[in-house]
C-alpha positions as CSV (number, residue, x, y, z in Angstrom):
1,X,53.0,-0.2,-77.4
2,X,49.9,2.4,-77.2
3,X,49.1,3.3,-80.5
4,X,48.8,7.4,-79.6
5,X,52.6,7.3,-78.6
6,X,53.7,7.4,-82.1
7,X,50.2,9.2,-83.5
8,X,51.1,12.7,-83.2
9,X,54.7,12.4,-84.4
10,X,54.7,9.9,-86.8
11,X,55.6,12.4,-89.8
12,X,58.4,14.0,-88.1
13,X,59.4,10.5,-86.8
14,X,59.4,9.5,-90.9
15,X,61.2,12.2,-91.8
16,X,63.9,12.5,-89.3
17,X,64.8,9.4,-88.9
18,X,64.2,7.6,-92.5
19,X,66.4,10.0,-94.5
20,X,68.9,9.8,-91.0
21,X,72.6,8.1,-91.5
22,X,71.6,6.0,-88.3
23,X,68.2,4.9,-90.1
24,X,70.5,4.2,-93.5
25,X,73.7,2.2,-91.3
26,X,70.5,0.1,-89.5
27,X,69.2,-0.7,-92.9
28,X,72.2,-1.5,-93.9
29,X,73.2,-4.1,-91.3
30,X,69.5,-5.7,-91.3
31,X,69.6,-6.3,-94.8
32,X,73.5,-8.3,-94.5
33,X,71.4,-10.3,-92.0
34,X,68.5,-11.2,-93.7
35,X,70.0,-11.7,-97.3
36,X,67.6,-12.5,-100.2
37,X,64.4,-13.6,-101.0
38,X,62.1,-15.0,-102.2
39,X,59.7,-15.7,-98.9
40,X,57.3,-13.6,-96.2
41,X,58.6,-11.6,-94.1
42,X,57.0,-10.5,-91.0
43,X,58.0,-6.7,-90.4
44,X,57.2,-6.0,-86.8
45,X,56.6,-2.6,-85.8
46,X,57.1,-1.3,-89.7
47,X,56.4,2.1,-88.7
48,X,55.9,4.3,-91.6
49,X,57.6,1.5,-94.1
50,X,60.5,2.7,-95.0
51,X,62.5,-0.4,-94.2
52,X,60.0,-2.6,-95.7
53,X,60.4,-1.1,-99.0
54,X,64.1,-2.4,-98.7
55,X,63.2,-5.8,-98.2
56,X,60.8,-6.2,-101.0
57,X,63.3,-4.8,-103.1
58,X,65.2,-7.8,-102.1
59,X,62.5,-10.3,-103.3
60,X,60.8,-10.3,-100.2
61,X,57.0,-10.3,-99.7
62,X,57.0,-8.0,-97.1
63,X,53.4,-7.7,-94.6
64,X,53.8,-5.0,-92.1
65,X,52.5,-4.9,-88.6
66,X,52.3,-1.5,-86.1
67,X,49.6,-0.2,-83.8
68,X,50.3,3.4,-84.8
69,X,47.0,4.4,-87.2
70,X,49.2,7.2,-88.4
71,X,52.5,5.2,-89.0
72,X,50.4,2.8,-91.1
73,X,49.0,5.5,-93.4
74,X,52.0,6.4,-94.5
75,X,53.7,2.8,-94.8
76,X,50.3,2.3,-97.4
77,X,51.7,5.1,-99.2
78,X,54.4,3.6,-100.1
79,X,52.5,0.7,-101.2
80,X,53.2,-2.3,-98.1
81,X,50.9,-4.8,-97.9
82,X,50.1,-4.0,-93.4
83,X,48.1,-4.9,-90.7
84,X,46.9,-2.9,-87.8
85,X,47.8,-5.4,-85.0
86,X,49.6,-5.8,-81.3
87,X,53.2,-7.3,-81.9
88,X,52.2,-9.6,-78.9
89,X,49.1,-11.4,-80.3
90,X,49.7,-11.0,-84.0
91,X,46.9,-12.5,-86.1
92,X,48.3,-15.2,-88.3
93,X,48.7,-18.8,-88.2
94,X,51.5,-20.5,-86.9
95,X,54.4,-20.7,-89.1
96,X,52.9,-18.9,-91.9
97,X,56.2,-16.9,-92.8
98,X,59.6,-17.4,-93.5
99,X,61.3,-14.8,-92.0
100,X,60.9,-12.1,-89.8
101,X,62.3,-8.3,-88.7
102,X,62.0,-5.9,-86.0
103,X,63.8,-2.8,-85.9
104,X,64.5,-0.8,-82.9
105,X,61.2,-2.1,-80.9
106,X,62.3,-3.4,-77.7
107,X,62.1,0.1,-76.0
108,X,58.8,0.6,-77.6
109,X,56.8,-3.0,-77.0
110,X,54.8,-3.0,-74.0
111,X,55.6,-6.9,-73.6
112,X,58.3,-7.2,-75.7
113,X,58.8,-11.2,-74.7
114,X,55.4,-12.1,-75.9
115,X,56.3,-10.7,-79.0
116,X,59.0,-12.5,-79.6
117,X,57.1,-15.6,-78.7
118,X,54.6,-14.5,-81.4
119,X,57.3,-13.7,-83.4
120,X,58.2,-17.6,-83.2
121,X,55.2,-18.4,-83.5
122,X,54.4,-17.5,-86.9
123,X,57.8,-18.6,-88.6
124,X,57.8,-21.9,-89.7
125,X,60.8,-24.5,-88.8
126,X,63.9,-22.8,-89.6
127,X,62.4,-19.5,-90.3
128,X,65.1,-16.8,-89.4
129,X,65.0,-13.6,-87.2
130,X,66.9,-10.5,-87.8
131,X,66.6,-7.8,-84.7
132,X,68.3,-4.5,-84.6
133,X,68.4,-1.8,-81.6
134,X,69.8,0.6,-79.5
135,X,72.6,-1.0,-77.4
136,X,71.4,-1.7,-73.7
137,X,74.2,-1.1,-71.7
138,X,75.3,2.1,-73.7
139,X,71.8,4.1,-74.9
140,X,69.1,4.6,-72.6
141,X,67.2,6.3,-69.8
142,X,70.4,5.7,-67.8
143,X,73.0,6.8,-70.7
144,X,73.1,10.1,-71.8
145,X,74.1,9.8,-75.7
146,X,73.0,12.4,-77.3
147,X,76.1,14.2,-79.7
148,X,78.5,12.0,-77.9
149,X,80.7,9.2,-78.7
150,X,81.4,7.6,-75.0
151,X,78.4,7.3,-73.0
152,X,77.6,9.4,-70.0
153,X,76.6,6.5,-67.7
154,X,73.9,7.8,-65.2
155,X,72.2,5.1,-61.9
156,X,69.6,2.9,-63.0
157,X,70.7,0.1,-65.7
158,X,68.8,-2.2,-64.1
159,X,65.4,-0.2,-63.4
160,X,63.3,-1.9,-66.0
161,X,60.3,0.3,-65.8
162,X,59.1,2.8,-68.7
163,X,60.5,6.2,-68.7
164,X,59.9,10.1,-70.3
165,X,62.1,11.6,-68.3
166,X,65.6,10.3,-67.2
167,X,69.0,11.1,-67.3
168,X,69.8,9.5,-70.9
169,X,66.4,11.2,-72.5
170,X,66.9,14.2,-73.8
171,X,63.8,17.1,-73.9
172,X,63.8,17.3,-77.6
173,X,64.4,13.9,-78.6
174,X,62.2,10.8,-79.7
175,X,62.2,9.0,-76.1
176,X,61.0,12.5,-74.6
177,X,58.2,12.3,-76.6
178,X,57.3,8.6,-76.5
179,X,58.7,6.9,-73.9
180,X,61.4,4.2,-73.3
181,X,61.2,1.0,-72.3
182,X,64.8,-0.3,-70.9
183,X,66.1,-3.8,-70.8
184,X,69.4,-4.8,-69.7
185,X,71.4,-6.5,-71.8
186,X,71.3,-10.1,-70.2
187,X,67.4,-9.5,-70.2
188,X,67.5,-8.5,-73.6
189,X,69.0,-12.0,-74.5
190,X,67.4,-13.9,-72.6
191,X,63.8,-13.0,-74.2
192,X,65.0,-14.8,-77.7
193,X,65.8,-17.9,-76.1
194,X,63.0,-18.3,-73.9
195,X,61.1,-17.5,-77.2
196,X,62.9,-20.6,-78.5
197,X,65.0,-19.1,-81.1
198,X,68.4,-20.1,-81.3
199,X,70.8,-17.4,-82.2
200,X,73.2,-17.6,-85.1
201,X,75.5,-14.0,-84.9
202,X,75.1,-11.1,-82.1
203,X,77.0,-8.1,-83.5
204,X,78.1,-4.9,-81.8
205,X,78.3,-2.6,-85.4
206,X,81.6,-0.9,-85.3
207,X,81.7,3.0,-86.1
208,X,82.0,4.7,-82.6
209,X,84.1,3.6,-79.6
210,X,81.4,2.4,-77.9
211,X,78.4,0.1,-79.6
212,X,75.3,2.4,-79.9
213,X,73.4,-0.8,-81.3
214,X,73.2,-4.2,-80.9
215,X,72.2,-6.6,-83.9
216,X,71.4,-10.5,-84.0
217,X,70.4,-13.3,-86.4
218,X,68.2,-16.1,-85.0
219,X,66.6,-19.3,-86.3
220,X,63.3,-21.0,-85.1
């Protein structure tokens, strides 16, 4: 993920979607996942550290990692411990943490399945996973969402390239100014086994008729 995607909107990011009832519901789901500490937890992609501040409040020792200079600045303001560094090569020694979250990063990561091998990497034996994100079959460049409970389903599922401008992205939206990544949902699996986790639970949150997320728990 190129670190001057998020630069330039990374307080409007923060505020939008932090304070957001989708940000609050995410938060929500993560934390049934990822229960209790004590440990070290691995926040991938922290972003402006909102979440994190949830998990140490859980007894976690939370590190956060991001590439976004401007996202990092404000996850020091609220005091987590974070490290400027590529979610595909992160720099610390295998299984040097306990646990480990990402929150809607797969349409963000440039090589999303290295990170998750990374992601393995790090966690010792046993070490669990928690991912949330937005659901691949019903959000993205090929499903228009936006103020709408069922999906608009456009061509293009399977186009895995990365996108600005598509049928699903809207011009005043995060994904317009950023960029998408899109991974089918068979792909999307896929990269946590190869990565040698073994899941546990893979939920599709209730609270619309279709599934606007996905979330999973895996083990090393």
């Amino acid at each position: 993920m190129s670190e001057a995607r998020y630069d330039s909107v990374a307080e409007w990011y923060d505020a939008g979607f932090a304070s957001s009832e989708l940000g609050a519901s995410a938060l929500r789901i993560v934390l049934r996942l990822l229960g209790d500490g004590p440990g070290r937890l691995l926040d991938i992609g922290c972003g402006g550290g909102f979440n994190a501040l949830a998990f140490a409040e859980r007894g976690w020792a939370v590190t956060g990692v991001d590439v976004s200079t401007a996202q990092l600045e404000l996850a020091r303001g609220r005091g987590i411990e974070v490290v400027k560094a590529n979610a595909a090569a992160l720099p610390f020694d295998d299984a040097s943490f306990d646990a480990a979250v990402s929150v809607f990063t797969h349409t963000d990561i440039d090589d999303f399945e290295a990170a998750m091998r990374d992601a393995a990497r790090v966690l010792r034996s046993g070490g669990r996973l928690v991912y949330l994100g937005t659901h691949p079959c019903f959000v993205g460049p090929h499903a228009f969402v936006h103020d709408r409970d069922v999906p608009e389903l456009h061509p293009g599922y399977r186009d895995t390239s990365f996108r600005t401008e598509a049928p699903g992205i809207w011009s005043d939206g995060i994904r317009a100014k950023v960029g998408a990544w899109h991974r089918p949902l068979g792909l999307f699996v896929q990269t946590f086994l190869d990565a040698g986790f073994v899941l546990e639970r893979f939920e599709e949150p209730e609270g619309r008729d279709y599934p606007h997320i996905v979330a999973l728990r895996a083990r090393r």
